[in-house]
N, C-alpha and C positions, 0 to 999 in steps of 0.2 A: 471524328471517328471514335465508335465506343471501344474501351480499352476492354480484352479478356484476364478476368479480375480474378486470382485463385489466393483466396487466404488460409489454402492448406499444402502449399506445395512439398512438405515432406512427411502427409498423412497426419496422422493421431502424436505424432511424438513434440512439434513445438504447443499445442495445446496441451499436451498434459505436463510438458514440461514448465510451461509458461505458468500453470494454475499450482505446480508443485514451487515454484519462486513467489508465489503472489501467498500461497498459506505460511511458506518461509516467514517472508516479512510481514505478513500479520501476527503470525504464533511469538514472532518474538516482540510486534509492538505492543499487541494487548496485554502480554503477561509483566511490559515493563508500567503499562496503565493502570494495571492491579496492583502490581508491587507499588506505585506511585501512593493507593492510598493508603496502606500500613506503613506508609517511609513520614521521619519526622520530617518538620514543614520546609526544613532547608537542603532537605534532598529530595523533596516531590520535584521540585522540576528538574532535577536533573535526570533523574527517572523519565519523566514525561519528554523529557526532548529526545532521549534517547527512543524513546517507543516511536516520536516522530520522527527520526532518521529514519527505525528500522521500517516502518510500514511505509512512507515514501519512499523506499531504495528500495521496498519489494514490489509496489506498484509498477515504477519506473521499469525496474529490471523484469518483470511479467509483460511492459507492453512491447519492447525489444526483445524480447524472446519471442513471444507471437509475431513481431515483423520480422525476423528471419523467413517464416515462413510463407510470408507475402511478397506475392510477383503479380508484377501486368505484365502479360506474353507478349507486347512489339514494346515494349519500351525496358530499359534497365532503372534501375533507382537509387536515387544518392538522399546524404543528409545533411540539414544543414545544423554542423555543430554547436555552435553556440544556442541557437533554438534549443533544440533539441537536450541541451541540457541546462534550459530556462525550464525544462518540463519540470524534470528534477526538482528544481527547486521553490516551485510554483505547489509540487506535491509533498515535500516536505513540510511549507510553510503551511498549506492548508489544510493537512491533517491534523499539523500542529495544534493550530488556533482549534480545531473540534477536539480533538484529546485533553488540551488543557483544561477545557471549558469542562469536559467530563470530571479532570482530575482535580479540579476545585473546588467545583460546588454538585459534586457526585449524582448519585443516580438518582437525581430528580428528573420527573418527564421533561420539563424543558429544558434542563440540560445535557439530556437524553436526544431531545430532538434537535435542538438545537447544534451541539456537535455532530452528530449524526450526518443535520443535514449541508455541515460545513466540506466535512469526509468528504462526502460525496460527491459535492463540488469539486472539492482538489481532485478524487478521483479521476472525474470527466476532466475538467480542465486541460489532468496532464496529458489523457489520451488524445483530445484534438489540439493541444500545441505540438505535441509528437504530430500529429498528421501535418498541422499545417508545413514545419521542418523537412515534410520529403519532397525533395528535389524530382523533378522529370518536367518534360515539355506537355504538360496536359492541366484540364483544369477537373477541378473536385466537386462536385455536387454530392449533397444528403438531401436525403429522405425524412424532413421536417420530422413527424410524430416517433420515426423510430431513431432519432437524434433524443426526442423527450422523453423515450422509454428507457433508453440509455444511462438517462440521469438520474431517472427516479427509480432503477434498479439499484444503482450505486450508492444514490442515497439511504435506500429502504434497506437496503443489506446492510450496508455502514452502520445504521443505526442500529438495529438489532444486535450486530456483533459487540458494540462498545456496550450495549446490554448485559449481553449474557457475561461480557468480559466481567464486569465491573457489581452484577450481583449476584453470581453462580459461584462455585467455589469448588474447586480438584482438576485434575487435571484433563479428563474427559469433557467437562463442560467449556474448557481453555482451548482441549482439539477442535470441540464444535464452534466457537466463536470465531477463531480460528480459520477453518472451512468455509464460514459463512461470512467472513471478509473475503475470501478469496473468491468467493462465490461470484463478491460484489464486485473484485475489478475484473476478472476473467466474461463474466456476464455482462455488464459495460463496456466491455474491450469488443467485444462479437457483437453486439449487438451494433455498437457504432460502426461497425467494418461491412456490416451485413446495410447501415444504411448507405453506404458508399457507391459513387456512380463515377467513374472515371474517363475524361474526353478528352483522348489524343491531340496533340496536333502536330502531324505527322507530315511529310510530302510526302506527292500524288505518288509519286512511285517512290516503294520501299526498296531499298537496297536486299542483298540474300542475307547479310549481316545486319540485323539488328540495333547491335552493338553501339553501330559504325554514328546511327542517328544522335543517340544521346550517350555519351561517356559518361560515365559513374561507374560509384562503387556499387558490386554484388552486395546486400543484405546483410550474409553471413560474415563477409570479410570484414564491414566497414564496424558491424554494428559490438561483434563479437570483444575485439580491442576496448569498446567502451564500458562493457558489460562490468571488467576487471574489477574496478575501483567499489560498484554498487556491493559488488556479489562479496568481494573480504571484509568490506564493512560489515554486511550482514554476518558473516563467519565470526567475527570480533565482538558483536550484539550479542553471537549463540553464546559465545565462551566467558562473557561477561555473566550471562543468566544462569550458567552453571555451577557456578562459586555464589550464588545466590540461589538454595533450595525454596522461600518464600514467594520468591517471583513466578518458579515452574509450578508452583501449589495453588497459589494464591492468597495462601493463608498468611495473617500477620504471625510478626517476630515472638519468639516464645517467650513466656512470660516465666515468675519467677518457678523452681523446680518442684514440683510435687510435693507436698509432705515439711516443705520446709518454712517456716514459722514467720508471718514479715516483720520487720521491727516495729514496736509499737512507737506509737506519737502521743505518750501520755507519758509521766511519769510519778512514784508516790512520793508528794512529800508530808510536812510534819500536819499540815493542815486535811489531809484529804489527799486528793488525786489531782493534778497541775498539768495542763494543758499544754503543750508548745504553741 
C-alpha cells in the first residue's frame, strides 16, 4: 500500500523555521573557520572544532525541525534513538575533517574542493541515517538520480560557502556564506524527502484508529525533547563569538596602535650600528 507522504504538514513555518536553524549553525560555524585562520597555531583547532560542532548541531537540528513537519496519513512515526543521534555525530565528524582541511592548508582550490566536498558528504549522510532511524511498519524507496541531485547540491553549496567564508571579509559577505550553507542543507533536506516513496504494510482491513496499527511517538513530541541539547549548544557557540569581535568581522587581531613607533632591532655602538 503506498503511503500518503505530506512533508509539509504545518505549512511554510517548520521550513523556514528549519532553514533559519540551518543559517544559525552555519553563521556561527564559518565565522569560527575564519577566525580559525588569524588565531595562532595552538588555538586554530580549537576554533575549528568548535565551528564543527556548531555547523553539525545546526545541520542535525535543521533535519528535525523539518521532521516535525512530516506525516504518512495511515501510519504514525517513531525514532530510533541511538541512530538517530549516530547522525549527530557522523555530521559533526564529517564537517569536521572538511573545515579542518580548509583551516590548514587554506583557500587553495583543492582544499577548497576537497573540504567542500567532505561537507557535503556529512551533510547527506546525516540526513539518510536520520531516515534510515524512523521507525513505522513500511518500507522506503528513493528515487536514484534525485538521491544524486541531493548530494551534489550539498556538496556544491558546501563548497562555495567554506569559499566565500574563508576569502571574503565583513560581515555581509559572513551573512552570504552563511545563507549559502543553509541553502545547502535545507536544499539537500527537500530534495531527498521529495525522492522518497513510502510502502505500507498495513492489514487488509484498517481499524477507524490509526493509531491503534503502529504505536509510536508523534514527531513533535518525541523529536522536540531532543532538539534541547543541539539548540543551547548552539546558543553558547553565539555567546562565545560575541566576546570575540574578529570572528563576527572576520578580520584578523589588531596590530600594533597607530602612530606608535616599534622598537627597533638595532642598536648604536662604538663601532657603527650592531645588529641583535
Amino acid at each position: 500500500m503506498q503511503g500518503t507522504v505530506d512533508g509539509f504538514t504545518y505549512g511554510l513555518v517548520t521550513p523556514v523555521a528549519a532553514f533559519l536553524m540551518a543559517a544559525l549553525g552555519a553563521a556561527l560555524g564559518l565565522r569560527c573557520t575564519t577566525r580559525s585562520l588569524h588565531a595562532s597555531r595552538s588555538w586554530r583547532a580549537s576554533w575549528l572544532a568548535l565551528g564543527s560542532l556548531s555547523i553539525g548541531s545546526g545541520v542535525w537540528t535543521m533535519h528535525f525541525v523539518a521532521m516535525t513537519g512530516f506525516t504518512v496519513q495511515e501510519a504514525p512515526i517513531s525514532y530510533d534513538k541511538p541512530l538517530t543521534f549516530a547522525g549527530l555525530a557522523v555530521a559533526v565528524v564529517m564537517v569536521g575533517i572538511g573545515i579542518f582541511i580548509v583551516g590548514y592548508r587554506g583557500a587553495t582550490r583543492m582544499a577548497l574542493i576537497t573540504g567542500g566536498t567532505i561537507t557535503g558528504l556529512g551533510i547527506a549522510s546525516m540526513h539518510y541515517l536520520g531516515m534510515a532511524g524512523m521507525r513505522m511498519d513500511a518500507q522506503f524507496a528513493y528515487d536514484t538520480p534525485l538521491v544524486v541531485l541531493s548530494v551534489l547540491i550539498a556538496g556544491c553549496a558546501a563548497t562555495g560557502a567554506l569559499w566565500a567564508a574563508v576569502t571574503l571579509r565583513g560581515a555581509l559577505s559572513g551573512l552570504g556564506a552563511s545563507i549559502l550553507m543553509a541553502v545547502a542543507v535545507t536544499g539537500m533536506h527537500y530534495t531527498g524527502m521529495a525522492a522518497l516513496d513510502v510502502h505500507l504494510h498495513l492489514p487488509p482491513t484498517l481499524p477507524s484508529d490509526l493509531a491503534d496499527v503502529l504505536p509510536g511517538d508523534r514527531p513533535a513530541e518525541m523529536i522536540g525533547p531532543m532538539l534541547a541539547g543541539p539548540a543551547c549548544f548552539l546558543l553558547l557557540a553565539a555567546v562565545v563569538l560575541l566576546f570575540d569581535p574578529g570572528a563576527v568581522t572576520g578580520d584578523p587581531a589588531p596590530g600594533p596602535r597607530a602612530g606608535r613607533r616599534p622598537r627597533s632591532t638595532a642598536r648604536e655602538g662604538v663601532g657603527g650600528v650592531r645588529y641583535r
